[in-house]
Structures are given as C-alpha cells and as structure tokens.
Short mmCIF file of the C-alpha atoms (twelve columns), coordinates in Angstrom:
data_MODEL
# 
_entry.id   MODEL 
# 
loop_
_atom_site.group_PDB 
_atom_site.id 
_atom_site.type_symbol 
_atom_site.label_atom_id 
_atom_site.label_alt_id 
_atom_site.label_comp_id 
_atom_site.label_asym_id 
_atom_site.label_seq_id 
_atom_site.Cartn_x 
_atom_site.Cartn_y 
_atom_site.Cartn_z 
_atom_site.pdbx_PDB_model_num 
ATOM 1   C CA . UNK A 1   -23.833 -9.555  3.258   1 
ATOM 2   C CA . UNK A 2   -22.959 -10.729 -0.146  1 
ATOM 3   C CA . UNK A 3   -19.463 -9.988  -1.599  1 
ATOM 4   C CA . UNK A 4   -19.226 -13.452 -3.679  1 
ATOM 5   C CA . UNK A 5   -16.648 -12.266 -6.624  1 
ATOM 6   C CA . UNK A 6   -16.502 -8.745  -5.344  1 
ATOM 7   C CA . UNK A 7   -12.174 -7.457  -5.611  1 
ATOM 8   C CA . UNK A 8   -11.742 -5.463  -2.285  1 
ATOM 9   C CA . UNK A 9   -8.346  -3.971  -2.062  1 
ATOM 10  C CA . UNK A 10  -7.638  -3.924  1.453   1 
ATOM 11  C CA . UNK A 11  -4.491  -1.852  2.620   1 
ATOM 12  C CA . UNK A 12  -3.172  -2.065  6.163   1 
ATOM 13  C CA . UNK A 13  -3.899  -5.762  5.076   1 
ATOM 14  C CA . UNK A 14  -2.058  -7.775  7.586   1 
ATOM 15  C CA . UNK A 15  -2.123  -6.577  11.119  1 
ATOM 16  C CA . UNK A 16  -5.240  -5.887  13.674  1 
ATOM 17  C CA . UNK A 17  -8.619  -4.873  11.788  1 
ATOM 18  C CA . UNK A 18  -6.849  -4.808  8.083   1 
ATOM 19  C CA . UNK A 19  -6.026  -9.014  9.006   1 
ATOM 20  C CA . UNK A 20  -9.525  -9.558  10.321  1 
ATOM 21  C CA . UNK A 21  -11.175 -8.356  6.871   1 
ATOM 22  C CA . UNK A 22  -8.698  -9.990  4.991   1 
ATOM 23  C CA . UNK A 23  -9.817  -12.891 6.272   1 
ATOM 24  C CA . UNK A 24  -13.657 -12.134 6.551   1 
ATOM 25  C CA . UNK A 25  -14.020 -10.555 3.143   1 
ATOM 26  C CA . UNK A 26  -11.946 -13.703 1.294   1 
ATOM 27  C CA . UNK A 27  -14.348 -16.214 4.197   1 
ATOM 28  C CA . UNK A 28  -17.373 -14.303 2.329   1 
ATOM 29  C CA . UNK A 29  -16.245 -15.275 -0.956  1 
ATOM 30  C CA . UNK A 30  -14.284 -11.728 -2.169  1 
ATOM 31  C CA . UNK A 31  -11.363 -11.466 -4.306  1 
ATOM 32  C CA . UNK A 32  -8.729  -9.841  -1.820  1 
ATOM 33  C CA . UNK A 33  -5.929  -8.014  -2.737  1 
ATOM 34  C CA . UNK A 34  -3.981  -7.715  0.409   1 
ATOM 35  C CA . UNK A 35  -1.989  -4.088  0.794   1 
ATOM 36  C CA . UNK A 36  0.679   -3.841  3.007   1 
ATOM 37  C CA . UNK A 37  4.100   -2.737  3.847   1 
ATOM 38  C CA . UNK A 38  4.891   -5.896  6.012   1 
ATOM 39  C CA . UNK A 39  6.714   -7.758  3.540   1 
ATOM 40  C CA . UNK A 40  6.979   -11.424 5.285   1 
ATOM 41  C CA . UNK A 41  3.371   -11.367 6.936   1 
ATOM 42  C CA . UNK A 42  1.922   -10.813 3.693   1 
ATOM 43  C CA . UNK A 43  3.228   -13.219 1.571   1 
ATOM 44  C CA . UNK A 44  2.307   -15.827 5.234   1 
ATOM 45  C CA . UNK A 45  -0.995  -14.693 4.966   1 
ATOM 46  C CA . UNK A 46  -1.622  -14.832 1.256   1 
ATOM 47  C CA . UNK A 47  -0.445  -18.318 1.756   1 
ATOM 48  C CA . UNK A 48  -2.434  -19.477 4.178   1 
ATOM 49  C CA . UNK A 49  -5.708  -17.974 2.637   1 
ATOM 50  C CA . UNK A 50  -4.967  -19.733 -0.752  1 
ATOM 51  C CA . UNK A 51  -4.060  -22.848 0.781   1 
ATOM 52  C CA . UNK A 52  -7.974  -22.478 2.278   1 
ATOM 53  C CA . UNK A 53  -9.393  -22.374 -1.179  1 
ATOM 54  C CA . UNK A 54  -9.629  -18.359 -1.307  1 
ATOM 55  C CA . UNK A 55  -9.124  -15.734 -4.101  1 
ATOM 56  C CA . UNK A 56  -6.630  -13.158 -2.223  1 
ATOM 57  C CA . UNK A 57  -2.620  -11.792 -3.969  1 
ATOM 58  C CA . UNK A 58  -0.376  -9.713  -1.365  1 
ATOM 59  C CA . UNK A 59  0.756   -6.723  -2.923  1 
ATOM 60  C CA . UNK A 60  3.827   -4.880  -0.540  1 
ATOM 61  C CA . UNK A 61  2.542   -1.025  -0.750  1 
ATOM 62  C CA . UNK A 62  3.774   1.945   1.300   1 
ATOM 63  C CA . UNK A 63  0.289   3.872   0.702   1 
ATOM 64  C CA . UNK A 64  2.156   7.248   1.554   1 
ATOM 65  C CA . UNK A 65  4.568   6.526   -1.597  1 
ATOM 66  C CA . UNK A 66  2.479   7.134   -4.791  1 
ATOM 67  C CA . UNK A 67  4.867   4.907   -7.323  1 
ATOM 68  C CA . UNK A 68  3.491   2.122   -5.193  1 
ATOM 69  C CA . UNK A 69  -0.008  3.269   -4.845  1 
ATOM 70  C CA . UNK A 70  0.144   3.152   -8.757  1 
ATOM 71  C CA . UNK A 71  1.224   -0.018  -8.661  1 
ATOM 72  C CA . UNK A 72  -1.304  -1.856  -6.060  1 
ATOM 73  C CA . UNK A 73  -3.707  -0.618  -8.852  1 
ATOM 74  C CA . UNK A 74  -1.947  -1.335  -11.955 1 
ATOM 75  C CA . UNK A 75  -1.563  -5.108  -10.432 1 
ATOM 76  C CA . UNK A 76  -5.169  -5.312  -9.125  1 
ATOM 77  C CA . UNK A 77  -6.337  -4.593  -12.376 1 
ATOM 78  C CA . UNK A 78  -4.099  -7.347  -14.102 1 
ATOM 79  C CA . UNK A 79  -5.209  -10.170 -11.339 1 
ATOM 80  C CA . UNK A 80  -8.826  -9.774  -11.410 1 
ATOM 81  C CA . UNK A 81  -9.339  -6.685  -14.276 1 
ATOM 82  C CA . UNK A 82  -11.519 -4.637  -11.702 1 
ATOM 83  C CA . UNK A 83  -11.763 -2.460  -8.138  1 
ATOM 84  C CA . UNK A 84  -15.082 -3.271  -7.125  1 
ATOM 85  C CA . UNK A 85  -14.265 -1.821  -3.350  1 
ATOM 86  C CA . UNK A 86  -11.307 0.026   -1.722  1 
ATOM 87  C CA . UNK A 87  -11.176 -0.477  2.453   1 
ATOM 88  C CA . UNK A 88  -8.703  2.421   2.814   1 
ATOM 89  C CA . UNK A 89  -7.311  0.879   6.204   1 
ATOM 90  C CA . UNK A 90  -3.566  1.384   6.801   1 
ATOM 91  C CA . UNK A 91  -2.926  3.581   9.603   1 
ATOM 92  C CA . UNK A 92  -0.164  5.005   12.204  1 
ATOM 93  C CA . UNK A 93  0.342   6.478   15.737  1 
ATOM 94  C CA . UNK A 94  2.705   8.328   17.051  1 
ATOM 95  C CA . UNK A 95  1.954   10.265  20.664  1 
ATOM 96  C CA . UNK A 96  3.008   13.487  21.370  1 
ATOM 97  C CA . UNK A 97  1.139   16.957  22.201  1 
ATOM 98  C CA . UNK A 98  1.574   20.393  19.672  1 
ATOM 99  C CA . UNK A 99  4.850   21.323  21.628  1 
ATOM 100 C CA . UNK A 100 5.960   17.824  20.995  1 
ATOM 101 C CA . UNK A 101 5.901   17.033  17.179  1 
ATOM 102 C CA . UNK A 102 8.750   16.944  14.649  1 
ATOM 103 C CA . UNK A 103 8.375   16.803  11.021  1 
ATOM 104 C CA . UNK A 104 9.261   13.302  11.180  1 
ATOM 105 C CA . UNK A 105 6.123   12.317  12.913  1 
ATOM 106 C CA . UNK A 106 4.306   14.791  10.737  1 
ATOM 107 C CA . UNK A 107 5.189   12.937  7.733   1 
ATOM 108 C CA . UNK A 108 4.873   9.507   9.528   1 
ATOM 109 C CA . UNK A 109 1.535   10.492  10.713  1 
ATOM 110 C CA . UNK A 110 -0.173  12.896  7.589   1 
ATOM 111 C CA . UNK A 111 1.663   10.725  4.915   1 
ATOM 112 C CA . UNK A 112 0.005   7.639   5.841   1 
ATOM 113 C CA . UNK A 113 -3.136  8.468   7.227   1 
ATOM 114 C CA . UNK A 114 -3.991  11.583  5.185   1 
ATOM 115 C CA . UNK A 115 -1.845  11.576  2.022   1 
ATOM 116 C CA . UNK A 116 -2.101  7.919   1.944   1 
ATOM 117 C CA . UNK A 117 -5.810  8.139   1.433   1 
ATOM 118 C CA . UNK A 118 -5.156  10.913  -1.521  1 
ATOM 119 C CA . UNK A 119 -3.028  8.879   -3.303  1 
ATOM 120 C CA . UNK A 120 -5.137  5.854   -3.058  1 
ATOM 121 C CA . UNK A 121 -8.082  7.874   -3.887  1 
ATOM 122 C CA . UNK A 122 -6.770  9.219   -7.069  1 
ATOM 123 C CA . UNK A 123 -5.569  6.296   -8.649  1 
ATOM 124 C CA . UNK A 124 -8.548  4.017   -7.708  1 
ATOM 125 C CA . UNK A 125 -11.283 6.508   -8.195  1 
ATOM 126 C CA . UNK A 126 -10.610 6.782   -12.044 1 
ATOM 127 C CA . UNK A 127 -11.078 2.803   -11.933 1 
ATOM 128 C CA . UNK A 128 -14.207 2.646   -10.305 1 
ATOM 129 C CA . UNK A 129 -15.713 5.743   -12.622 1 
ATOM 130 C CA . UNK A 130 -14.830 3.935   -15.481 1 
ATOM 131 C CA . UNK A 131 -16.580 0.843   -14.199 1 
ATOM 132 C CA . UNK A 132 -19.708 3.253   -13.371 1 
ATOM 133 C CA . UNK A 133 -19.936 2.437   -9.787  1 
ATOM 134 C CA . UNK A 134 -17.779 1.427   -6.678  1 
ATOM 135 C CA . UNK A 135 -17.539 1.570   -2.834  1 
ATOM 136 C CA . UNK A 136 -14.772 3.266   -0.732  1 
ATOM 137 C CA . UNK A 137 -14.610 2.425   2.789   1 
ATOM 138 C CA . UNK A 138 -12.451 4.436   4.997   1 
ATOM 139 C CA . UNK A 139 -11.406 3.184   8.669   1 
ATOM 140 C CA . UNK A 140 -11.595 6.655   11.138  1 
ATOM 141 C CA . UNK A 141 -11.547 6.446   14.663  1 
ATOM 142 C CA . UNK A 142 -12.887 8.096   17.491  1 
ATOM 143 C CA . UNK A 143 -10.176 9.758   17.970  1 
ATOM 144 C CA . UNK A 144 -11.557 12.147  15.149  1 
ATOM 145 C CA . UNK A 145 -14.029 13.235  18.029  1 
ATOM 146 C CA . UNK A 146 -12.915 12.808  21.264  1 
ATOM 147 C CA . UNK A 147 -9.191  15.091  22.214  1 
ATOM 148 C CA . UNK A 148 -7.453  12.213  23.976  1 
ATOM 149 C CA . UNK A 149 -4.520  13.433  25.572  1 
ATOM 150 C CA . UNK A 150 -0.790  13.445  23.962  1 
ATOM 151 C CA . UNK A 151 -3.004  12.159  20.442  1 
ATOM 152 C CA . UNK A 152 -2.804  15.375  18.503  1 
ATOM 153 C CA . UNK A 153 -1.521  14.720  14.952  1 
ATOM 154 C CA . UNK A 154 -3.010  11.138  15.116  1 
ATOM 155 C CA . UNK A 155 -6.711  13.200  16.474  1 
ATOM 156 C CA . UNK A 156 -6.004  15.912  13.599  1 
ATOM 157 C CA . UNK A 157 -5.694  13.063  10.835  1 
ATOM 158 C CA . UNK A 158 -8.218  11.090  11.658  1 
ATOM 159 C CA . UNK A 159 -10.823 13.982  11.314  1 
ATOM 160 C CA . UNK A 160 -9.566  15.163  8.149   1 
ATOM 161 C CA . UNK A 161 -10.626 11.870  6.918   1 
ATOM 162 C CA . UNK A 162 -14.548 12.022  8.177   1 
ATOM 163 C CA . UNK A 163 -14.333 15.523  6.128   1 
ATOM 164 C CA . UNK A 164 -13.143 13.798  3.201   1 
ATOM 165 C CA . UNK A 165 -15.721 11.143  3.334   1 
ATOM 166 C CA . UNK A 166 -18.190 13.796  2.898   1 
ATOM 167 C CA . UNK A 167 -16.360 15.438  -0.452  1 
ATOM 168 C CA . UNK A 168 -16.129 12.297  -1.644  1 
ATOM 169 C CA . UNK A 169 -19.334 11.253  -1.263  1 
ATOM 170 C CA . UNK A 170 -20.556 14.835  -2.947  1 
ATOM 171 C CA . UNK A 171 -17.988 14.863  -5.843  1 
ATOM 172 C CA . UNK A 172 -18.655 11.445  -6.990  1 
ATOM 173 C CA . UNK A 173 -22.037 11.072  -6.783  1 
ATOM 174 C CA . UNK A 174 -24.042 8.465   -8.716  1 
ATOM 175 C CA . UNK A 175 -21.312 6.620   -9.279  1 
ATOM 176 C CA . UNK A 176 -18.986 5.911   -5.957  1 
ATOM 177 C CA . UNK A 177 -20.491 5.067   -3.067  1 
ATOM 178 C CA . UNK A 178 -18.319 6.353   0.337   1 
ATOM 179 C CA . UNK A 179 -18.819 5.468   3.988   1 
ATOM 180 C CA . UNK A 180 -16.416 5.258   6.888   1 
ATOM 181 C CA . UNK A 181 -16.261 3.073   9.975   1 
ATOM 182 C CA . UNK A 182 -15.084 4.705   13.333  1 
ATOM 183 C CA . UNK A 183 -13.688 2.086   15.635  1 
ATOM 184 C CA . UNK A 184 -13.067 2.977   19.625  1 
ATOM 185 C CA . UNK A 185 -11.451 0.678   21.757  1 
ATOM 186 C CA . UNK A 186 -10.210 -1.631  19.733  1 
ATOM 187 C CA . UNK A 187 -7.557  -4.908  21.174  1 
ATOM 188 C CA . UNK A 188 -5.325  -4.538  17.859  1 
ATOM 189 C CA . UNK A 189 -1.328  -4.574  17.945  1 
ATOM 190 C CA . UNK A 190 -1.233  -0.493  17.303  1 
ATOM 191 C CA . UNK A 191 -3.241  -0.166  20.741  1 
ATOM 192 C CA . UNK A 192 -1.246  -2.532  22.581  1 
ATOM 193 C CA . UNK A 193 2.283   -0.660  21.147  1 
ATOM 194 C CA . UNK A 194 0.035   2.734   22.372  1 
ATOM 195 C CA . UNK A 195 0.286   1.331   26.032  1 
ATOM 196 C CA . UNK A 196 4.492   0.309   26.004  1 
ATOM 197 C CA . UNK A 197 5.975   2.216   29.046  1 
ATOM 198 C CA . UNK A 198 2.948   2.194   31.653  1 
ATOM 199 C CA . UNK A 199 3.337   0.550   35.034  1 
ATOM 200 C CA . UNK A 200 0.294   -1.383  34.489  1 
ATOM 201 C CA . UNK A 201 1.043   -4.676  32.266  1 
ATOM 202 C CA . UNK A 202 -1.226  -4.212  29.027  1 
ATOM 203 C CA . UNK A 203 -3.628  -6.722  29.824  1 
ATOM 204 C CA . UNK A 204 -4.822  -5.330  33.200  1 
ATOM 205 C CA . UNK A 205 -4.611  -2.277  32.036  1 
ATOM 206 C CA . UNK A 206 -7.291  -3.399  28.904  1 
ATOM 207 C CA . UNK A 207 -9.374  -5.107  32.041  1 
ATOM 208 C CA . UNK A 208 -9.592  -1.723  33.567  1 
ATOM 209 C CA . UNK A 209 -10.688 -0.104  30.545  1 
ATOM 210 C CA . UNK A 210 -13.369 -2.915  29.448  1 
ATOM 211 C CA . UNK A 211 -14.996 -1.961  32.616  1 
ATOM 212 C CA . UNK A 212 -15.507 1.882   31.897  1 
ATOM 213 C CA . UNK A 213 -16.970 0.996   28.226  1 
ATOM 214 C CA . UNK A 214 -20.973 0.674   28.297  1 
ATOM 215 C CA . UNK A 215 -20.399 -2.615  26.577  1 
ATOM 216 C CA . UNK A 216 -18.279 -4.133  29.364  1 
ATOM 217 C CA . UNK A 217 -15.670 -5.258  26.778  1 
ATOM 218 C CA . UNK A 218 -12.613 -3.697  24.296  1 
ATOM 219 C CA . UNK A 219 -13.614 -4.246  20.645  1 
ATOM 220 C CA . UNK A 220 -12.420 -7.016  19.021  1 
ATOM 221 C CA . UNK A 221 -10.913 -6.580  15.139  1 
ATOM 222 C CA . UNK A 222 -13.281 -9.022  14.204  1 
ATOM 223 C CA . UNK A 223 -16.214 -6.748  15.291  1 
ATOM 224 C CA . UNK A 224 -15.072 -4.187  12.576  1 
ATOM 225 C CA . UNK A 225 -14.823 -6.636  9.886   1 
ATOM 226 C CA . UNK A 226 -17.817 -7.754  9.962   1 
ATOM 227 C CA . UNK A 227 -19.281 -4.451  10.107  1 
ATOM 228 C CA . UNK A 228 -17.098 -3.238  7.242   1 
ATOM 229 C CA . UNK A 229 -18.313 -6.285  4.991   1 
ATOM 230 C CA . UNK A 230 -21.987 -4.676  5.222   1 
ATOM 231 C CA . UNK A 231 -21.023 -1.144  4.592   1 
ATOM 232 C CA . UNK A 232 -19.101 -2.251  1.438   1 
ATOM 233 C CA . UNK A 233 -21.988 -4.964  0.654   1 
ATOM 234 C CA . UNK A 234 -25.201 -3.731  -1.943  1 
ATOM 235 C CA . UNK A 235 -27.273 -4.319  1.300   1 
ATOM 236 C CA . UNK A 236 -25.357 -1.037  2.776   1 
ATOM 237 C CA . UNK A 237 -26.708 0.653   -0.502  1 
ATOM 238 C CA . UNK A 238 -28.499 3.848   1.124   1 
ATOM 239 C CA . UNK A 239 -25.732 4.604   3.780   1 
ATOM 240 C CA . UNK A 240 -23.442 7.355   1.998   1 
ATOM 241 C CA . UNK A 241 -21.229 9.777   3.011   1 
ATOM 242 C CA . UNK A 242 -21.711 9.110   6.819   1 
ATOM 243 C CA . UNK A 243 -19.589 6.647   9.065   1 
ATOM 244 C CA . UNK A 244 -20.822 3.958   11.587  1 
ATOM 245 C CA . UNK A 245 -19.719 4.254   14.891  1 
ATOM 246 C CA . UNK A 246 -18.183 1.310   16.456  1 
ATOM 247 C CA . UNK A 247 -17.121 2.078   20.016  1 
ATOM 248 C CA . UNK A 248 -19.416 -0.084  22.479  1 
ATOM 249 C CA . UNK A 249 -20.962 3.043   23.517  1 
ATOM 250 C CA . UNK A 250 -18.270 5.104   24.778  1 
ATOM 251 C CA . UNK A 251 -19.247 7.875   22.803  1 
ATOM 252 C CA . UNK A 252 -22.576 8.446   24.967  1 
ATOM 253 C CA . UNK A 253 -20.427 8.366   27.730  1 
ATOM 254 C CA . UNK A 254 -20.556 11.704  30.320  1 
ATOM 255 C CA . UNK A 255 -17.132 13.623  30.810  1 
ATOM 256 C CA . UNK A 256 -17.224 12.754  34.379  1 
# 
C-alpha cells in the first residue's frame, strides 16, 4: 500500500477511525491534512505527528458549513498545491425513531453526514478533474443496511451515501476513482457515547456484543485504517464505485 507523497485530506480527522488514518496514512508516508471541528485535539495531534517527522497541517472545518469546506481546500492547495485523495470521514449520531426527530437533529444529522459530503464533493472534485485523476473514499456504515432500532435519520444518511458512491463513480468516470468502506461494530468514542444511559457499564456491554460477532471481537479503528489506506492506494485501482464491508461478519449473520 503505497501512499509515499500522496495529500489525503482526511475530515473527521481527530477522533475514532478519522485519528487512526491520520496516523496510518502520515505512518505510510502521506501528506495529511487533518479536518476537523475539534479545535484543541487538532492542533495536539498535528503536533505530535510533526514532532514524529510527518507531513500532516490541522485545518478546523465544520464540513456541513460550505465557507469552511472552501477553505480546507483553498489551504490544502496552498500547503502541498494538490488533492491527491479525499477520506470523506466526519460523521454524527443522534438516536431517535420517525415520531422522535426534530429539525435540529435533522440538520445535525443530514448536514454533516449528507450535505457535508456535497459540499466537500463540490469543491474537491473540480481539484482532482483538473489534476486528471483522484480517489474519494467515503466512510458508510452498516447501518446503511441493517434497520437498527431508534437509528433512523443516522440509517437514512448513511444509505444515501452508498447511492452517492455509485453517481459518483458514474459521473466522473476516467478520471475520479470512488469507493466506500462500511464499518460495523466499531470500539470508537461515537459508539461508546451511543451506549450512555444503559444499565450495563460500556465495557461489558462491548464483551457481550464481541461474543455475538462471527469474529469474536468489536472492530478496532485501526482495522479501518488500514483497510482505507488500500482502497485509496493505486493497488485498489480496479475497485470502483462499490464499498468494502468491514463488520467481522455480522452481516452473514441470521435474524434469529
């Protein structure tokens, strides 16, 4: 998986699997440019990575507010004059069922997750056409497959984006290259905050739920990074359009 010199904007850049590439794109010799609206864990992480002898800038970006979007771009360009890869990454939950939802968790939810993606898209796609090629990597979930219960806006957004991976992939053809990956289980802070409230303390609870997944284990960030540094790697070069599942099996699991 070579990504020597490659500049992968990575948003969602400093919590759970957006950290873990951070650090295993920059580890594989990447230019990073670290998106993220955590101000102070950012500018720590940056930091750290270029005190390690790595190529990375923080750039704070609320990816569902497009003056910022413009500017992650504008920036990226002037640090390292190219957008070889975007890993489209930053994400939100909020529970709640249909009868539940207010228009505050619709625009929590859709603006980040969906419009988030649009914005990113059309201000890096122009970039990478003008280059003549580029990757997009989108991170999906399973929840774009499976109804969990009290998940519907957060189910809903996640499978707009598998559709949207397919358009891309279609419209910008020959030149950008588009692939999602579709953790499950996954032991990030966003699935821990998911379990606040339950009788069972979190990590019991995660022991109980290791046992039902074929795998025998949760998913670990650092299993999706290194799967995303293939898919955005030339060695990915025939897989298009489609996303990998990452789930330790749970989606051959029966309903029973």
């Amino acid at each position: 998986m070579n990504l020597q010199d490659k500049v992968i904007i990575v948003t969602g850049g400093t919590s759970g699997i957006g950290e873990a590439c951070s650090r295993h794109f920059s580890e594989l010799g990447a230019k990073v440019v670290i998106a993220s609206n955590q101000a102070e864990p950012g500018a720590a992480l940056e930091s750290e990575l270029e005190g390690q002898g790595r190529q990375v800038r923080f750039i704070e970006t609320d990816v569902s507010v497009e003056d910022d979007v413009k500017n992650l771009v504008e920036e990226t360009l002037k640090a390292f004059g190219r957008i070889d890869c975007l890993h489209s990454n930053a994400g939100v939950w909020r529970e709640g069922t249909v009868k539940d939802f207010t228009e505050d968790d619709w625009q929590a939810i859709m603006g980040v997750n969906v419009k988030g993606n649009f914005l990113l898209l059309k201000h890096v796609v122009p970039v990478m056409e003008k280059q003549g090629q580029g990757v997009v990597l989108i991170t999906t979930s399973v929840a774009a497959f499976v109804g969990f219960p009290a998940h519907a806006l957060y189910c809903a957004s996640k499978a707009a984006l598998e559709a949207l991976i397919r358009c891309l992939a279609t419209d910008h053809a020959g030149v950008i290259r588009v692939v999602g990956v579709c953790p499950g289980t996954i032991d990030t802070p966003m699935l821990r905050a998911s379990c606040a409230g339950w009788d069972t303390p979190v990590d019991e609870l995660f022991a109980e739920v290791a046992q039902k997944i074929p795998v025998r284990r949760l998913g670990e960030p650092e299993d999706v990074a290194k799967v995303a540094a293939f898919l955005l790697s030339d060695d990915a070069g025939y897989i298009n359009g489609s996303s990998v599942m990452l789930e330790g099996g749970t989606m051959a699991l029966p309903p029973w």
